[in-house]
N, C-alpha and C positions, 0 to 999 in steps of 0.2 A: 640116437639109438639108446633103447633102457634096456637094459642088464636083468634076467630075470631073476626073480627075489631067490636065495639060496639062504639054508640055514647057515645061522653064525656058530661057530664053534664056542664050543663052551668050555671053561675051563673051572676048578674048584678052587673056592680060598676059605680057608678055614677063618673063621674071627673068633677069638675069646674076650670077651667083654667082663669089665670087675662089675661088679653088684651094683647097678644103679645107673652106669654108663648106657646112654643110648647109642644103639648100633646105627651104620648109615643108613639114609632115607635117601629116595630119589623125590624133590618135593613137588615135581609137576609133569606131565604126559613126556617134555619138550626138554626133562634136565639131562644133560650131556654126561653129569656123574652125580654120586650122592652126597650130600650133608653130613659132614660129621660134626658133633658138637662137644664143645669142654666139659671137660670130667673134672670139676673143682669141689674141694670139700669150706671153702670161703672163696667172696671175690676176692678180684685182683684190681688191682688198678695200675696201668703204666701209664706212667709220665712223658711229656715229650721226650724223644731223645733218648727213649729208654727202651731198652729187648725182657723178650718174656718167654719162656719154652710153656706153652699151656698143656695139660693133660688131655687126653683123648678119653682115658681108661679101656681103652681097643690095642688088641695086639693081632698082629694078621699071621699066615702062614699062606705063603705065594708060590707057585708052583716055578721050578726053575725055568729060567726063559724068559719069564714076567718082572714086571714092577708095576708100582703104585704110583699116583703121582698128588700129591697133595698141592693144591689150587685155592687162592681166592677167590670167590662169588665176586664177580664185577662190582657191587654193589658195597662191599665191605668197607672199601676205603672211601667212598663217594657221601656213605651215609655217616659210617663211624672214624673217618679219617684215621683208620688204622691199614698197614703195610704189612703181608703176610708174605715170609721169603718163597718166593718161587717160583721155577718149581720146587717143593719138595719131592727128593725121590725115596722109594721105600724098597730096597734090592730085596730079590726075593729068598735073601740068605737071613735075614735081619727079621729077630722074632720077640725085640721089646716093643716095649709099649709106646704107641704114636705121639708123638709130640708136635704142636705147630709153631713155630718159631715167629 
């Protein structure tokens, strides 16, 4: 039995992005969330065995009720053998700036 299509509710998030940060992308018809990418003014390089907080330069505002959840692309660790903690959660009270661990 199919369920007929109903609107999804919508809800508002504010994002403030610094000067040059890009905001999330969803990058194809089929992605389940969006893209976000590092906000660095040099690279980085971690060592094995080594942690990193990376900049987003995105700060959200989440309406209460919600959170965020900040996710690995399956692909990350496979291609760049890098481990990204998560989930990240981002409670909807918390209004610095995103960091991926």
């Amino acid at each position: 039995m199919c369920l007929e299509n109903k609107a999804v509710n919508q809800i508002e998030i504010k994002c403030v992005a610094e000067v040059g940060a890009v905001l999330p992308t969803y990058e194809t018809v089929g992605s389940a969330g969006a893209d976000i990418r590092a906000f660095l003014s040099e690279s980085v390089t971690i060592k094995p065995l080594e942690r990193a907080m990376i900049p987003t330069g995105l700060k959200f505002e989440i309406p209460l009720g919600y959170e965020m959840q900040i996710r690995p692309r399956s692909s990350i660790y496979k291609k760049d053998f890098i481990i990204v903690n998560s989930p990240g959660t981002v409670d909807s009270d918390y209004r610095g700036e995103i960091f991926i661990a």
